[in-house]
Phi, psi and omega in degrees: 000125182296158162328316182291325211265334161291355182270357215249004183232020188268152155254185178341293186281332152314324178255010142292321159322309168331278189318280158343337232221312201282336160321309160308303193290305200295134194268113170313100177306142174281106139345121140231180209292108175267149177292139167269144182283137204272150156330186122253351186224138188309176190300289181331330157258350176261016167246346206234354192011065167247158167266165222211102169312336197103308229287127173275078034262179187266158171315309166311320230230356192266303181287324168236076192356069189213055178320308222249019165246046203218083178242160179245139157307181148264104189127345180234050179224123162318007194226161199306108169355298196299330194310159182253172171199179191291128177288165180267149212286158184291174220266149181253145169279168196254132147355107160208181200275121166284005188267296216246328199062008186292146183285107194287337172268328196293339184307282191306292176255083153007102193260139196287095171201167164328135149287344187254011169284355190106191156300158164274164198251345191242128149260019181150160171322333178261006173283018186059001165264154184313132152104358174300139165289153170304158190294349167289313189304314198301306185314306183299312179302292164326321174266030194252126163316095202296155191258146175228121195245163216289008182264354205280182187319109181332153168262174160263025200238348179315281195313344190307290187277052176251145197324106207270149185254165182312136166266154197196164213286283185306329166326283199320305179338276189328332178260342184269023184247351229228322192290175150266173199303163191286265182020269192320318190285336150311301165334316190274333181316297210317295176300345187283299187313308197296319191227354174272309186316316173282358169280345184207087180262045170271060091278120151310110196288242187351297175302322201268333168320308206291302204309324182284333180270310222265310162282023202244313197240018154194100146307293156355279193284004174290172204240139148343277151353278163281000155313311167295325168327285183316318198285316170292341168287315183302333190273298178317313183290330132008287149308322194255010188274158143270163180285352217268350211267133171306335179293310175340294199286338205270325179298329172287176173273304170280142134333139223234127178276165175272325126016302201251344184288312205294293180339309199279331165317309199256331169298321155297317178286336159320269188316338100038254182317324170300296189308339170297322169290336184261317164313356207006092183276350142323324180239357192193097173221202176191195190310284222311314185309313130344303157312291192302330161308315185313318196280298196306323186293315174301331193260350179272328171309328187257350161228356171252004164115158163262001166310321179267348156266034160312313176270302180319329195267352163272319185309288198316336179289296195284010189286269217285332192283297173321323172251005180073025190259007157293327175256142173297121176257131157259158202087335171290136172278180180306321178294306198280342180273329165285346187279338169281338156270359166303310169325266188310334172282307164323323168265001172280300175334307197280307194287340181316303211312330160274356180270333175251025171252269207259134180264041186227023162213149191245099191244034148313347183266355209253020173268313160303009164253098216278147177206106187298145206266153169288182216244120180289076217215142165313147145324320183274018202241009180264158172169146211328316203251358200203152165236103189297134198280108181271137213231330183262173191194130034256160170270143166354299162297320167315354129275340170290311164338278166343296206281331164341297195299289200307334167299338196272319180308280174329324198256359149327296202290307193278328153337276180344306199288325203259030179236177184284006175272143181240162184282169161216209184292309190302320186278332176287334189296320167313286168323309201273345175280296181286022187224340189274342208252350178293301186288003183280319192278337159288006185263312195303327170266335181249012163225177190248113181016067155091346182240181201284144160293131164263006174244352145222123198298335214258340151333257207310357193279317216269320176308286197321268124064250182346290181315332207285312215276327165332284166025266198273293176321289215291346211268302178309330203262329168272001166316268225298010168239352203275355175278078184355302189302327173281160183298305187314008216280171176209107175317324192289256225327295163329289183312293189262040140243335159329298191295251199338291178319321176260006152244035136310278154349310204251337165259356192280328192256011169293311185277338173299294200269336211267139168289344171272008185239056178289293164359289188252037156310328181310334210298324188256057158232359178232255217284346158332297181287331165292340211250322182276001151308305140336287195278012172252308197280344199283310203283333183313303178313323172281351205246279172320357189238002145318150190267186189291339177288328185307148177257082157305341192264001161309343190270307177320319209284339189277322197276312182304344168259350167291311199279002168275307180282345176281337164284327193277003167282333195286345206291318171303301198266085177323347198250347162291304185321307181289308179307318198313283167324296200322308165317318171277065240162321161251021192270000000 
């Protein structure tokens, strides 16, 4: 029996005796003094936990391109005690909220561990503590469903279940007091049809036209329903105003703040969310209840994230099944069959929007749910008994059409990704091929031999748009090829996520700047920004595995003006407000 196995028949008290006696005996050695250990990598990269040759500048800070910041501390420098050098930068604070100081990244990018380990010792790929994954790990982080823990930011989705009261002739009252003066509220119809409605195109123009006269001329008597309707277009559009816009100032006393516009926002979408609740729409809805979830889910994806129209977008599903709005009904007219497949594309559409931000759902089944798609066709050219042939293009439906295609497409890609099947060469060449014959028709319908309608903006707006969703596939379907390090790797797959990722980029700051995509500037307070999000880590990862000859720094030079915009976006945009912290993070 070995030494272990005797120690183990000793008792307690014996082997305390032991322990003493060997205490006693035992001669201490003299400690010596150990030397701190010098760095090996400049402030840039040892705050970046990249690796750093020594070199003045190092080969990292040489590829992103921030040469004249690429310093050794003092006392970590490979060069002579005496020497001067740059002090070293204070130490970054963990991720928060400027608002709250509550901690902002564990939201956005998730740290993958046990609930029951305890604290984490990381608060995410960016925090800069020992043990941050690599920029490949980071890129794998983004694309993870952010957790919304009950401290994160209010929803506009709270007020959804509150509790309905006997109803009485003032409850309604109380809510048509609510509205804005009949002006304004034309004013936002207007604006909703003309430039929000064709990007989430399930209204029928011409009916809510009829629905909107018929209540101008007995209030009282409108459905609940279509109340909330009124109250959520009024809100969404709303939302997309600056405060400066004139009909705004000419409605006020004051000048009108961005304060009070937000305010005026969640206050219309409140009353919204009431009127849903005094309908009790859980047990009694029809289309306009279905229309009015469809709009909320879109406007809460494009400015509170899309993470949070998750569940609303199941209600919607089983909503819409529950009407029928899948199937062909018979007795119905031309009109009510389009408004229910208008419906029914919207929630396919709503779901594109969660298969190519988070890579954790396979939204294939919802291809087995057989449904006829609606008629690429004008508003005007529908009508009860006929639906008229539309000849000129693009039509109305024509971007909603699209995003149709790309759902089926989309749901392909993430079939692949989130299921036990791996891409292989063969399969991406497919993908890529079918995403290349998607943008040939969108150059052939929203441009004039390859460049912008100059008589129309909302063409090229609805193009960019299109490109956004292009993107993010390439991005999802060549990651897993795009690593120097991996067997799999493919130099084309690395070239086209450069290309996506920095055309990401490139639209996020189109949609900023260019005055003719004024209309839809709102765009980069939700999902615009999610996508240039993506599209910074994607490209940082990629850039960073590149050699010291690429000429990088026009791409750096591209991601460092995304994160000045995303600060002067956060103050507006909750989805900035997150991004932002993350973003500085790779500079």
């Amino acid at each position: 029996m070995d030494q272990a196995e005797d120690s183990n028949t000793l008792t307690r008290d014996d082997a305390r005796s032991l322990d003493q006696q060997s205490s006693s005996n035992k001669i201490i050695p003299r400690r010596r003094a150990r030397k701190p250990r010098k760095c090996l990598s400049c402030d840039p990269c040892r705050h970046s936990k990249l690796r750093c040759d020594r070199q003045r500048p190092c080969g990292t800070c040489r590829q992103r391109g921030c040469d004249s910041s690429c310093t050794f501390s003092r006392g970590n420098d490979p060069s002579t005690p005496g020497e001067e050098h740059t002090p070293r930068p204070p130490k970054q604070p963990q991720l928060t909220s400027a608002a709250d100081g509550t901690t902002i990244l564990p939201r956005l990018v998730p740290s993958v561990r046990n609930i029951n380990e305890g604290p984490a010792t990381s608060q995410g790929p960016f925090s800069g503590t020992p043990g941050s994954p690599s920029a490949d790990s980071r890129w794998d982080d983004v694309l993870r469903r952010p957790h919304v823990g009950r401290n994160d930011t209010p929803s506009a989705l709270e007020n959804l279940f509150v509790p309905s009261s006997v109803l009485s002739a003032s409850s309604k009252e109380d809510l048509l007091r609510q509205l804005p003066p009949d002006s304004l509220c034309e004013y936002l119809i207007s604006e909703y049809f003309t430039h929000l409605s064709p990007l989430f195109h399930i209204l029928h123009g011409p009916t809510f036209e009829r629905q909107y006269s018929a209540f101008l001329q007995d209030r009282g008597t409108t459905t609940f329903s279509w109340l909330a309707l009124l109250f959520i277009i009024c809100s969404v559009t709303l939302n997309t105003l600056e405060p400066g816009n004139p009909v705004l100032v000419n409605q006020s006393t004051a000048q009108p703040q961005q304060g009070d516009l937000i305010a005026m926002v969640h206050q219309l979408r409140k009353s919204s969310l009431t009127c849903l609740a005094e309908d009790r729409f859980l047990v009694h809805h029809d289309l306009n209840t279905l229309e009015t979830i469809l709009i909320l889910t879109y406007s809460v994806s494009h400015n509170e994230g899309v993470e949070r129209g998750w569940i609303l977008l199941g209600m919607a599903l089983n909503m819409g099944i529950a009407l029928r709005c899948n199937a062909n009904s018979a007795g119905l007219s031309c009109i009510d069959t389009e408004r229910r497949r208008r419906c029914w594309a919207g929630i396919l559409m709503l779901h594109t929007y969660q298969a190519i931000l988070f890579r954790d759902i396979d939204i294939s089944f919802l291809l087995n749910i057989k449904a006829t798609l609606p008629t690429n066709a004008n508003d005007s050219d529908i009508h009860e008994h006929i639906i008229l042939q539309t000849t000129s293009q693009p039509t109305q439906m024509s971007l909603m059409n699209f995003k149709l295609r790309l759902f089926r497409l989309s749901a392909e890609v993430c079939s692949h990704i989130s299921g036990p099947a791996k891409l292989d060469q063969h399969t991406l060449k497919y993908f890529d091929t079918a995403i290349a014959e998607e943008r040939r028709l969108w150059d052939s319908v929203f441009l004039v031999n390859g460049l912008p309608r100059v008589l129309d903006h909302a063409s090229y707006a609805h193009w960019y748009i299109l490109q956004t969703y292009a993107h993010q596939l390439y991005l999802l379907l060549h990651r897993p090829f795009h690593n120097p390090q991996s067997p799999s790797f493919l130099p084309s797959s690395r070239d086209r996520c450069i290309e996506s990722s920095s055309g990401l980029l490139a639209i996020h700051r189109e949609f900023c700047e260019l005055p003719k995509l004024q209309h839809f500037k709102w765009l980069v307070n939700g999902m615009t920004s999610l996508n240039a999000l993506h599209g910074a880590v994607a490209l940082a990862s990629c850039l960073l595995s590149m050699p010291a000859t690429f000429n990088s720094t026009p791409y750096w030079d591209e991601l460092n003006a995304t994160v000045s915009r995303m600060k002067t976006l956060q103050h507006r945009s909750p989805v900035c407000a997150k991004a932002f912290p993350v973003l500085q993070h790779l500079q």
